[in-house]
VOBA-32288 format. One record per residue: residue number from 1; residue in one letter; x, y, z of N, C-alpha, C in turn. Coordinates in steps of 0.02 Angstrom, whole numbers. Each point is the difference from the previous one (the first is absolute). Example, Ala and Ser with C-alpha at 12.3 -4.5 7.8 and 13.67 -1.06 7.14 Angstrom:
2
1  A  660  -284  390  -45  59  0  45  60  0
2  S  -18  53  -36  42  59  3  -39  55  37
END
This chain:
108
1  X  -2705  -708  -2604  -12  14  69  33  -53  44
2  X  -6  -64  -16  20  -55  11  87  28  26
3  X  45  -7  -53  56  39  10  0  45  54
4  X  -35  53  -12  23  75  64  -2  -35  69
5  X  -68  -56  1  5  -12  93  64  -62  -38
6  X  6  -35  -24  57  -35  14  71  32  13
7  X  6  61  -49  72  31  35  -10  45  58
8  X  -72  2  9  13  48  71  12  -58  78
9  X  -44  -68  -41  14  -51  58  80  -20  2
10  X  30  24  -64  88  -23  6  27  47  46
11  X  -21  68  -18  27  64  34  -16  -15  64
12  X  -54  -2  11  -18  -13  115  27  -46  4
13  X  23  -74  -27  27  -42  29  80  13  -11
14  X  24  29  -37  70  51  3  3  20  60
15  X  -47  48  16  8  61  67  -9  -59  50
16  X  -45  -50  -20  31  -43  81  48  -36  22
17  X  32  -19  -48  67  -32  -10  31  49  16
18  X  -1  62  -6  66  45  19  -40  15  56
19  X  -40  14  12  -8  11  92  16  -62  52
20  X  -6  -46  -32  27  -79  53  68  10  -17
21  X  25  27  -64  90  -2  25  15  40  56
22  X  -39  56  -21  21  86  41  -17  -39  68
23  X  -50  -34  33  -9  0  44  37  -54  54
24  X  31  -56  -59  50  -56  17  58  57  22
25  X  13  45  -26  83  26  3  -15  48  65
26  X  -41  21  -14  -27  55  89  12  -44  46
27  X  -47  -81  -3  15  -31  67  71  -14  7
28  X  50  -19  -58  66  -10  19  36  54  34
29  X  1  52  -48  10  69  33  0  -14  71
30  X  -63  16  40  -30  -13  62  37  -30  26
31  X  -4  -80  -7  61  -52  44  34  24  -11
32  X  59  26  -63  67  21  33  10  28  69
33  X  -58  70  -47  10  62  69  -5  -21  78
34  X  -73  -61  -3  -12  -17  55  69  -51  40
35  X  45  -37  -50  51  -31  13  34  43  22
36  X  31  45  -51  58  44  33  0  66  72
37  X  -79  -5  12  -20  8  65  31  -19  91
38  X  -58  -62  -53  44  -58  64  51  0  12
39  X  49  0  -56  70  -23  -1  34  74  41
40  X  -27  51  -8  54  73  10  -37  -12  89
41  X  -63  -26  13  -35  7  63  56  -52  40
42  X  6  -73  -24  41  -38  39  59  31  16
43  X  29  18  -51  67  30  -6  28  56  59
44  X  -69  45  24  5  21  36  -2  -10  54
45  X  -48  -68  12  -14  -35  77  70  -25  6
46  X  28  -28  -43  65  -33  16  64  42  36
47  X  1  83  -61  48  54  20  -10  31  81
48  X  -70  -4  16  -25  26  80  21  -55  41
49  X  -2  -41  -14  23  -80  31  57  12  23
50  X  50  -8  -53  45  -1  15  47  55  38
51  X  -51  72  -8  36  31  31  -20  33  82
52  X  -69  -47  6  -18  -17  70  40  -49  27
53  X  27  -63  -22  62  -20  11  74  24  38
54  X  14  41  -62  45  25  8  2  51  79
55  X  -43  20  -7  -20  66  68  28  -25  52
56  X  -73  -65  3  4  -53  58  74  -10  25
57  X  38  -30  -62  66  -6  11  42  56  28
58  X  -16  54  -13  62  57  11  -19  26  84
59  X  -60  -14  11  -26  11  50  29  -46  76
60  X  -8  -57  -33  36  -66  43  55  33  14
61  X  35  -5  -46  82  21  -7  8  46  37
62  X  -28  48  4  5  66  51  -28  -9  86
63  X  -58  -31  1  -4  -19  82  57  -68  -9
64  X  12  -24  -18  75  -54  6  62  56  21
65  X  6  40  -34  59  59  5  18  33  78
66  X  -88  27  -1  -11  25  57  13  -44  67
67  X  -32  -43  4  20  -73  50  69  -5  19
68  X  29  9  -79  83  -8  31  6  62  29
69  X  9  31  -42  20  73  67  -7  7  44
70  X  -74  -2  27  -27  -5  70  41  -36  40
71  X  21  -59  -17  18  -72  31  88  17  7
72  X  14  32  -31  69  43  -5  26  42  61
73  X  -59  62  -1  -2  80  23  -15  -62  69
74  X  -60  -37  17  8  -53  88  78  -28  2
75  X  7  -23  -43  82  -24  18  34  34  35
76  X  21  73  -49  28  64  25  -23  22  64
77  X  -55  4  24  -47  41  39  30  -69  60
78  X  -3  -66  11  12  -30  67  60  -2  -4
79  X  46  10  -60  94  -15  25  13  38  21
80  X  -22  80  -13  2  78  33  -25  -25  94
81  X  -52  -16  2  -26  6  55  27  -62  37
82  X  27  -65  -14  69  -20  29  57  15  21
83  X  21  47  -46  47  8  8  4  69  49
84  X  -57  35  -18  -14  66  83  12  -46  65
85  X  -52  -71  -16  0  -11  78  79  -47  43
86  X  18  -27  -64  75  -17  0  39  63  50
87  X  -1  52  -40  58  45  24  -35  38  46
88  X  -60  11  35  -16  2  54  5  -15  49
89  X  0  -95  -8  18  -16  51  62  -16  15
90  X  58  10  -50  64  -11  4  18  88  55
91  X  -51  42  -22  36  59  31  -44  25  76
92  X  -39  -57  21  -27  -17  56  71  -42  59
93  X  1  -26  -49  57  -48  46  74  28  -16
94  X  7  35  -26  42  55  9  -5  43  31
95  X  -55  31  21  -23  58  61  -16  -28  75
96  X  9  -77  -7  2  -25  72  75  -26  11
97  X  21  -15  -49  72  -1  8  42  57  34
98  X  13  60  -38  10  70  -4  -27  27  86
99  X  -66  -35  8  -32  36  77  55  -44  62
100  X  13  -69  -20  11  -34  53  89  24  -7
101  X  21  1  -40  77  43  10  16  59  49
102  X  -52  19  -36  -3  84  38  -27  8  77
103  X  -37  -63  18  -19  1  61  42  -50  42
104  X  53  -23  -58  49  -39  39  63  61  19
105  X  13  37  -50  19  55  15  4  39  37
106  X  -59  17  19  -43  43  59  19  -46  63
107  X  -28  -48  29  2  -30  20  78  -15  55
108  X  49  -6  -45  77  -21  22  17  61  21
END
């Protein structure tokens, strides 16, 4: 009798030895998974990062773009409107020119 509980005390202390392995390798298991978590989670904060970055950037770049143009199309827009009032008044003083001939004309 002695024997039976001694090999059944070998046998349960077997099954606990293999349940503390089983249960050592689950928790490793675990950290991996829980590692390679983290790691795919950072990985992603980093990929959104960078391509909130990037946005930011393309975004700049485009009101920068726009700025110039604007700053362009005013260029265009006062050399136009110089140059109306240029030849306006060149054809002002040409139409008082032109009047005072003609009324010198008249006149004689």
């Amino acid at each position: 009798m002695q024997n039976v509980v001694q090999s059944e005390a070998a046998a349960a202390h077997s099954e606990i030895l293999e349940l503390r392995n089983t249960i050592a390798a689950m928790r490793d298991q675990m950290d991996t998974l829980r590692f390679s978590a983290q790691q795919k989670a950072q990985e992603s904060v980093v990929a959104v990062n960078a391509e909130n970055t990037q946005l930011r950037a393309t975004a700049q770049a485009i009101r920068d773009e726009m700025e110039r143009q604007k700053a362009k199309q005013d260029d265009a827009v006062q050399a136009i409107q110089n140059a109306f009032r240029s030849e306006m008044r060149q054809l002002q003083l040409t139409i008082v020119e032109l009047r005072e001939r003609l009324e010198g004309l008249n006149g004689k």
